[in-house]
N, C-alpha and C positions, 0 to 999 in steps of 0.2 A: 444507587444514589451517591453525587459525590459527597465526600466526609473532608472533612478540616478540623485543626487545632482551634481552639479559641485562644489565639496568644499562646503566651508560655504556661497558660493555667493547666495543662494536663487535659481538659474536659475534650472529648471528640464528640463533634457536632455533625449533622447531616447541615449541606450547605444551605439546604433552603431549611429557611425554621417557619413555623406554623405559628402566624399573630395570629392572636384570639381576642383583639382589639376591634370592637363589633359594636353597631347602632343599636337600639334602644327595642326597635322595633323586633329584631330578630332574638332576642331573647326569650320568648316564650317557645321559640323552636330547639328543644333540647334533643329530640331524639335524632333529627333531621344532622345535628351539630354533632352528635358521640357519632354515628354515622361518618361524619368527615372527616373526625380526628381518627379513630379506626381506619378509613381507608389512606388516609394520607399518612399511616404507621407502617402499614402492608406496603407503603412506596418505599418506606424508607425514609419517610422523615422522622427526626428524631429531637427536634428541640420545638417545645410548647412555649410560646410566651403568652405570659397571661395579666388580662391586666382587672384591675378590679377598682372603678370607680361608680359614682353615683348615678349615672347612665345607664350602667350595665356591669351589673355585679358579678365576676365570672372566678370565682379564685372556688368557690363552695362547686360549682356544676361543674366547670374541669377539673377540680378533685376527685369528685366520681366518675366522670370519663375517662380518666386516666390510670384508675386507681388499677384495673386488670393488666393493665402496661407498665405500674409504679417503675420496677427496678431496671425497665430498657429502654427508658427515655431520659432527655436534660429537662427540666423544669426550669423554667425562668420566668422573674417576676418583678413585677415593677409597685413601689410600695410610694404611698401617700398620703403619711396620717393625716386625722381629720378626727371632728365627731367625737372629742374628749379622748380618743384612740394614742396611744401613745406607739413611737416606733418599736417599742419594746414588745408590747401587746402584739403588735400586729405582725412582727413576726412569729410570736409565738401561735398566733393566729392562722399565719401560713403551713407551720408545720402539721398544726392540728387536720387541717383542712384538705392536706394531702398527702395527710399522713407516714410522714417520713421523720427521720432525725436529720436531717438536712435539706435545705433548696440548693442546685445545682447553681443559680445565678439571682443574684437578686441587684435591684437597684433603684435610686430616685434622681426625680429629673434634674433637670440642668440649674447649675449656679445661679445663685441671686449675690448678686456681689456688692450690696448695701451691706454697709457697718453694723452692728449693733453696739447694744449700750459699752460690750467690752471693747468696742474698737475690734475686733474679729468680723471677717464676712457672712452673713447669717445663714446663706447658702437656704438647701428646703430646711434647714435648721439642724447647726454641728448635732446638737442631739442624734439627730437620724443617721450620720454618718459614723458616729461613735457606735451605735449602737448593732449598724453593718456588721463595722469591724472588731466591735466584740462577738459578734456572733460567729464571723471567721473568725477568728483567732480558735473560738471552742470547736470547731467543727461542724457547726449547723449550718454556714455557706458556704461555699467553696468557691465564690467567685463575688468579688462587686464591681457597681458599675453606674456607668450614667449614662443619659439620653439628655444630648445637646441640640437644641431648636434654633438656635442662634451659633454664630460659629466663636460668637467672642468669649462664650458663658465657659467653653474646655479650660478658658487657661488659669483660672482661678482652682480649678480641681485636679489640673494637672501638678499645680505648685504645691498644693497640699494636704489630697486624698491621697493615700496608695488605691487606686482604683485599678482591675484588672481586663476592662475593658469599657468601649464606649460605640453607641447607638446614634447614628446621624443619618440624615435622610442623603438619598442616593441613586440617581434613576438617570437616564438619558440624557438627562432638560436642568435638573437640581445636581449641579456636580461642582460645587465650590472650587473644591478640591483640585480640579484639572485646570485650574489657568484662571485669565482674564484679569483685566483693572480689576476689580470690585475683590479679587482673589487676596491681595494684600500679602501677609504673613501665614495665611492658611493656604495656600496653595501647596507647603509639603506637611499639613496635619500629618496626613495618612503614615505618610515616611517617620514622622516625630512618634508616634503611638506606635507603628514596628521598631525602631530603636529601642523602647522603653521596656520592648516585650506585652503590651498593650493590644486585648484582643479587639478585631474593627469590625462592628455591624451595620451594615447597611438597611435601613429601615427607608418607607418608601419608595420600592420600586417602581410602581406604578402612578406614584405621584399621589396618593389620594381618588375615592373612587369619580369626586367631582373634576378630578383631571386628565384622569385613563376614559373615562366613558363619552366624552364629545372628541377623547382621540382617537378612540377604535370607528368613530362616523367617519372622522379627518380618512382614517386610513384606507378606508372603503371606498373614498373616493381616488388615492391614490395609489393603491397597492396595485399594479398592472396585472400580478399573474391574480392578483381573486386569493390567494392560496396560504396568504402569510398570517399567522395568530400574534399579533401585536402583543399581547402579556409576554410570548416566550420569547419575542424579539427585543423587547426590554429588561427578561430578563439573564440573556445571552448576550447581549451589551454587558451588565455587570460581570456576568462570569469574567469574562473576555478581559475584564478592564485592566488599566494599571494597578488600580485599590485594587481590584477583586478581597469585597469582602471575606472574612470568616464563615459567616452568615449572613443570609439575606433573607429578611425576614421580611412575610407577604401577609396581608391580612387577606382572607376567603368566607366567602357570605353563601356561596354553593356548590355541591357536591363538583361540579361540572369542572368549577374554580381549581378545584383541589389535581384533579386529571389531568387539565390542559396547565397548570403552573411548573406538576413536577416533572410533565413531558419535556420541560424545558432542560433537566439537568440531567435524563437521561440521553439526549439529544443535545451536548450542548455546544455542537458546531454551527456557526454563524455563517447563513449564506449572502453573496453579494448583495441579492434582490432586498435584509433583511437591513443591511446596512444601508443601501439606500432610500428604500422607506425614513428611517430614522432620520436620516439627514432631513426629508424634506419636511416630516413632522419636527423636526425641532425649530424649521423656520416657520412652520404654522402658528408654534407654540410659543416663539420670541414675539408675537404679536397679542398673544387671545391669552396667555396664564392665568393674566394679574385678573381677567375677568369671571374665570374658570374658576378662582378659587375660593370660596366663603374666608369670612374672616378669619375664622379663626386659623385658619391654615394658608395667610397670608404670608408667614414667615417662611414657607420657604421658597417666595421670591428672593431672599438674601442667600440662595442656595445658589440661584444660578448664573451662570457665566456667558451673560449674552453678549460680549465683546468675542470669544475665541472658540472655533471649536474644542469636541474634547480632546483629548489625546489617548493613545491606551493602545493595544492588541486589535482591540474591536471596532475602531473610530471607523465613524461613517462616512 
């Protein structure tokens, strides 16, 4: 498996990390689920992200999934009090849960950049950021961080978190980052976050599952040789890229998912046929996105660069 720094934070990470950002529905399959994270540990992955909201509570079942692997993985977690929960609780919450004196990364989402009453940004609320970075300072994290949905929400945390890494979506089709009008000032994020020693993850490889699953149809129609597995061709695009995340982190719903994702990073040479694929799906996919995608996962049309292709190692 290839391995990477997370930034300048010391943590070594396998490159593909394991979301455990999962529907509603799939949650009564636990054993189906320690199954996957077990065989995707024998691969060599080694960073869990885990997320735990009202959907789908997962921070208690990947504590015991994890708990026979505790000291040879990263843990990473994304925190969102609620429910009279204070940020303080909840991580104390997290420790308990997975039983450790430390989480390897922890963090909450992207800036709200409305005032409050002190004239300060309310962001998910300084609270929650004070209380990160008191718990690094003691040594119960070793890493914080954010996940930006919008590309404008960075610069507010850039100015006045020490944040040690950040989480933005990143795939083929959603690549702000590489060009275009709409690219603006964010066109060299990536370069801004390695200056800073800022570790980069790329979440979203696949776009969300309502926008990989009408592409792997697209592809079927287009793929000449029959032969190419679109997941590992988008995610051998990222390897390949300019960014080339730190990590890139995949959500997986089956066993199968978990095989054919990390074949991608044992294999992670990029053949012409995969490149050209890509190209012709992203002109499929400059057409039919904004219809592919539910609301709530609207935003990351303000990801993509439908004036220029990408640029990188790997451009198609």
């Amino acid at each position: 498996m290839l391995m990477d720094e997370l930034g300048t934070t010391g943590i070594k990470v396998s490159k593909f990390g394991f979301g455990a950002h999962m529907p509603k529905e799939l949650v009564p399959f636990e054993n189906e689920r320690e199954r996957m994270i077990r065989e995707a540990f024998d691969l060599g992955v080694t960073m869990f992200d885990v997320y735990d909201h009202a959907a789908a509570r997962q921070w208690e079942p990947m504590g015991r999934h994890l708990n026979p692997i505790l000291n040879d993985v990263v843990i990473s977690l994304n925190m969102v009090p609620g429910k009279g929960q204070t940020a303080e609780q909840e991580v104390e919450r997290a420790l308990r849960l997975f039983n450790r004196d430390h989480i390897d990364m922890f963090r909450t989402n992207s800036w709200d950049s409305t005032n409050g009453a002190d004239g300060r940004p309310q962001g998910r609320s300084w609270e929650w950021w004070d209380t990160l970075i008191k718990y690094k300072e003691k040594g119960h994290i070793r890493a914080i961080g954010t996940a930006i949905h919008d590309p404008q929400s960075i610069e507010e945390v850039l100015k006045e978190i020490p944040i040690d890494y950040v989480i933005f979506p990143y795939n083929f089709y959603h690549n702000l980052l590489h060009g275009g009008v709409s690219a603006g000032n964010f066109d060299s994020l990536d370069k801004r976050l390695r200056d800073k020693g800022i570790g980069v993850i790329g979440m979203k490889p696949f776009g969300t599952d309502w926008f990989v699953t009408p592409l792997i149809e697209a592809a079927k129609q287009l793929d000449e040789t029959g032969e190419i597995s679109l997941p590992q061709a988008m995610l051998r695009h990222i390897i390949h890229s300019e960014v080339n995340p730190d990590i890139i982190l995949g959500g997986m719903f089956r066993l199968d998912q978990v095989y054919e994702n990390v074949e991608a990073f044992y294999k992670p040479e990029m053949i012409e046929e995969e490149k050209k694929l890509l190209k012709k799906l992203r002109k499929v996919t400059t057409l039919a996105s904004a219809e592919w995608l539910p609301n709530h996962y609207q935003f990351l049309e303000k990801w993509a660069a439908h004036d220029t292709p990408c640029r990188g190692r790997a451009q198609a």
